[in-house]
N, C-alpha and C positions, 0 to 999 in steps of 0.2 A: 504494500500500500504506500502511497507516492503521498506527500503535505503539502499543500500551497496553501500561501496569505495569498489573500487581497486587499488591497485599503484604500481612501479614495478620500479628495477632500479636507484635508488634513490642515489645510491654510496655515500656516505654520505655527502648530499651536504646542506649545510643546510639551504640555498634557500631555496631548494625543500620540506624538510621537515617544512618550515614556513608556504609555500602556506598548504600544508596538513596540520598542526593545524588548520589552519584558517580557513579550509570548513569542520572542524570536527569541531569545535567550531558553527561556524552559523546554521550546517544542523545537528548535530547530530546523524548520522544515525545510524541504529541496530547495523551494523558492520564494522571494516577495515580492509582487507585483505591484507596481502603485500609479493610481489610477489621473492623476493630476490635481490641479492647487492644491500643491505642495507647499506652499511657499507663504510668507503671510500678505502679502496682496502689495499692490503700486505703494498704497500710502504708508502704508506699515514695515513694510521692508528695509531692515539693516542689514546689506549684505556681512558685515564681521561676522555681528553675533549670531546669525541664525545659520550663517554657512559651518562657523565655528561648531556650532551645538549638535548641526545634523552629522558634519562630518565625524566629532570624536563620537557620538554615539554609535554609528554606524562601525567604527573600527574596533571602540572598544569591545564588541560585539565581534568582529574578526578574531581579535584576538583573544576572547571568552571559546571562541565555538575551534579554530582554528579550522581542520577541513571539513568543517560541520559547518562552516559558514556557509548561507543562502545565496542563490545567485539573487540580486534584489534589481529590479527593472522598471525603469523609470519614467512615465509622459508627463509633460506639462499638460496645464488647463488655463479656460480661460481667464482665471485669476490669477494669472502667473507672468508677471513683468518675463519678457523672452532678454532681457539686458540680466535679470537677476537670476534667468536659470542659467545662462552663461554659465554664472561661479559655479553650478553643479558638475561640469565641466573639468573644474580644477583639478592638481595633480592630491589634493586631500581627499580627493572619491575613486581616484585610481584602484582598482579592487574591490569596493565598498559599493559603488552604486553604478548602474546603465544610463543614460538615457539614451530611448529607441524610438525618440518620436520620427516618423517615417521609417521606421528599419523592421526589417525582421531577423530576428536571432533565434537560436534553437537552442533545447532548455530539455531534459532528461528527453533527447528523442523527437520533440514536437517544435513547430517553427512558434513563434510567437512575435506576433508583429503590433507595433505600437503607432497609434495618431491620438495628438491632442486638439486638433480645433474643434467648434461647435459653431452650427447656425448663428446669425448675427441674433442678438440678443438688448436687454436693453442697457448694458451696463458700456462705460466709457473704454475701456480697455481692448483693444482689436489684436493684440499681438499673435493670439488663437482665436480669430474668430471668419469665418471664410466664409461668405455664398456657399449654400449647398448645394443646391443642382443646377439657380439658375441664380438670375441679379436680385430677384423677389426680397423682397422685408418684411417680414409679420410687422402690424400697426404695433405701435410703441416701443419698436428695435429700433437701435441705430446703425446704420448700413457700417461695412468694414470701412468703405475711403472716410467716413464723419468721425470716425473718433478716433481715440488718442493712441499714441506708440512709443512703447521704451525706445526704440531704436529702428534705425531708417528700416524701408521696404521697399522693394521693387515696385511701381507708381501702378505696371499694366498685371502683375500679379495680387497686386490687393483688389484692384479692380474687373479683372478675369477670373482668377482662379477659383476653383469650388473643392468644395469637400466630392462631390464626385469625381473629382478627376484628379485628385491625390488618391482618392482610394483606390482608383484604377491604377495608376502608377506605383502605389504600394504594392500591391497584392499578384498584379499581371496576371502569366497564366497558373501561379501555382495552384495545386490541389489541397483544399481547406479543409479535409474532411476531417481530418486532425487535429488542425490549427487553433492556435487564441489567438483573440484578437484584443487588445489591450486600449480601449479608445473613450475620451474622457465623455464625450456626447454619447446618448442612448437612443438606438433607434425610433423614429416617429410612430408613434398612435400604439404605444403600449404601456404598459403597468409601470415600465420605468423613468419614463418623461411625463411624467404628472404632475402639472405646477398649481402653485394654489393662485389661479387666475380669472375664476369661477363667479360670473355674475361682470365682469372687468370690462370697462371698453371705453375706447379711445374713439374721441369727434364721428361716437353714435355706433362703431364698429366695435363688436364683440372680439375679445380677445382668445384665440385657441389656447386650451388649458395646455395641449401637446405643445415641449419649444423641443422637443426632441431632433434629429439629422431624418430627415427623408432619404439621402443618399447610404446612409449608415445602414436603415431597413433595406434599399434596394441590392444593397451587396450579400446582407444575409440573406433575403430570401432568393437571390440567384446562386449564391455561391455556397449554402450552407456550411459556414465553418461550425467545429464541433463545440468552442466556449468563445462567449462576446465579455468582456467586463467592462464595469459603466459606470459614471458616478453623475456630478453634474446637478441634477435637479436632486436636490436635497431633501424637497419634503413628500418625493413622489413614493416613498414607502410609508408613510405614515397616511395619505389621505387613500391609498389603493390597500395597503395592508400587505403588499407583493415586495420581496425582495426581489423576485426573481420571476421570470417569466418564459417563454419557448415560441418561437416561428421556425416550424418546421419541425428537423431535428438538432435546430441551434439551443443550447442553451443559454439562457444571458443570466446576470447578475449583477446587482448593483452591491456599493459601498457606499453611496451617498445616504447621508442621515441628517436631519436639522434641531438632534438635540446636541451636549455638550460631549456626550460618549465617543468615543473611536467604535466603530462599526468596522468587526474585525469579519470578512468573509475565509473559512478554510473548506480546502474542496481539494478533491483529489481528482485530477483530470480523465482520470479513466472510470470515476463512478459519480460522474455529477449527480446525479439522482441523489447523493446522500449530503451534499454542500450544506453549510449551516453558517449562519449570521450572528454573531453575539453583539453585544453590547458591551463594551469595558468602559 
């Protein structure tokens, strides 16, 4: 029997990231996935001290487990200044952390492939946030070219590019029957993009409770990979009662949560049916 974490959302709190030492420390498991906003957001962020804090706990945990140590793999989210995951980067996570936003790596045997962006949204921060199929805006998002950026970007890529056509360029032709897919958005019109938007509307126009990736749904249900992980909408397990959900023979699961707890997902990849969610 195989252990995977998952975790998601973690904004940099570092509560959250104690409880997570602490059941990588007792259970040691193969791997840590982590699902984006990471980090404690544009306004909040000091890159010393929270690069400092992630990094030594992260090693001191190396060096507790030594080859017990977890492969631990990385996406940013949309609350993730792309200037501040930079430092994630640094030669203090050499060993210690991935980030695989657009990449896929392979992990006991299986490929695992990582995207952080989401549909535009309404919050100021664009640095993950892409058109998802087309230029469209839900009412009370702000388009990717209007809002703000830690750091420059390609003028005809903020304004072209989609989350469909990264995902195509991630994934190409491989065969997903296997695969995870590590991606901070949760696919469109399911248990796991469930916003609390309910009765909301903008100059007379109702607002869709789903902000979930349409693009994100059209890849599973063509390509059925074998696990989706997703975090993102935060209060969509608590107003649906679903951690977790299925199109097809995909399974998904979230780690987003909107109380103070780390929402710790373990699952073993060859028996998703028995995955479990706790609360720490």
């Amino acid at each position: 029997m195989e252990r995977w974490f998952f975790a998601s959302d973690l904004h940099g709190r570092e509560d959250r990231y104690g409880k997570l030492f602490d059941a990588i420390g007792r259970e040691a498991p193969g791997a840590v996935l982590l699902g984006g906003d990471l980090l404690p957001g544009l306004a909040g962020f000091s890159a010393p001290t929270f690069v400092d804090f992630l990094a030594d706990g992260l090693a001191g945990l190396r060096r507790a487990l030594g080859d017990a140590y977890p492969r631990v793999l990385a996406i940013p989210g949309n609350d993730d200044p792309a200037a501040a995951v930079e430092e994630l980067r640094g030669s203090a996570f050499d060993g210690v952390l991935e980030l695989i936003d657009g990449e896929g790596v392979t992990v006991g045997g299986r490929t695992v492939f990582g995207y952080a962006c989401v549909p535009p949204s309404p919050f100021a921060l664009k640095d993950f946030e892409r058109y998802d199929v087309s230029r469209f805006v839900d009412p009370g998002a702000i388009s990717p070219e209007e809002g703000i950026r830690s750091g420059p970007a390609e003028e005809s890529d903020v304004r072209y590019g989609t989350i469909a056509g990264d995902l195509e360029a991630l994934v190409g032709e491989a065969v997903l029957g296997e695969a995870v897919l590590l991606l901070h958005s949760p696919p469109y019109g399911t248990k796991l993009d469930r916003a609390a938007l309910d009765g909301r509307m903008i100059d007379g126009v109702p607002l869709d409770v789903h902000v979930g990736s349409i693009a994100v749904r059209r890849l599973i249900e063509s390509r059925q990979p074998r696990l989706t992980l997703h975090g993102h909408v935060h209060e969509s397990a608590r107003i649906t009662g679903a951690w977790r959900d299925a199109i097809g023979r995909t399974h998904m699961l979230s780690a987003a949560h909107d109380g103070p707890e780390l929402a710790l997902v373990r699952f073993d990849p060859a028996d998703l049916d028995n995955a479990t969610r706790e609360l720490l």
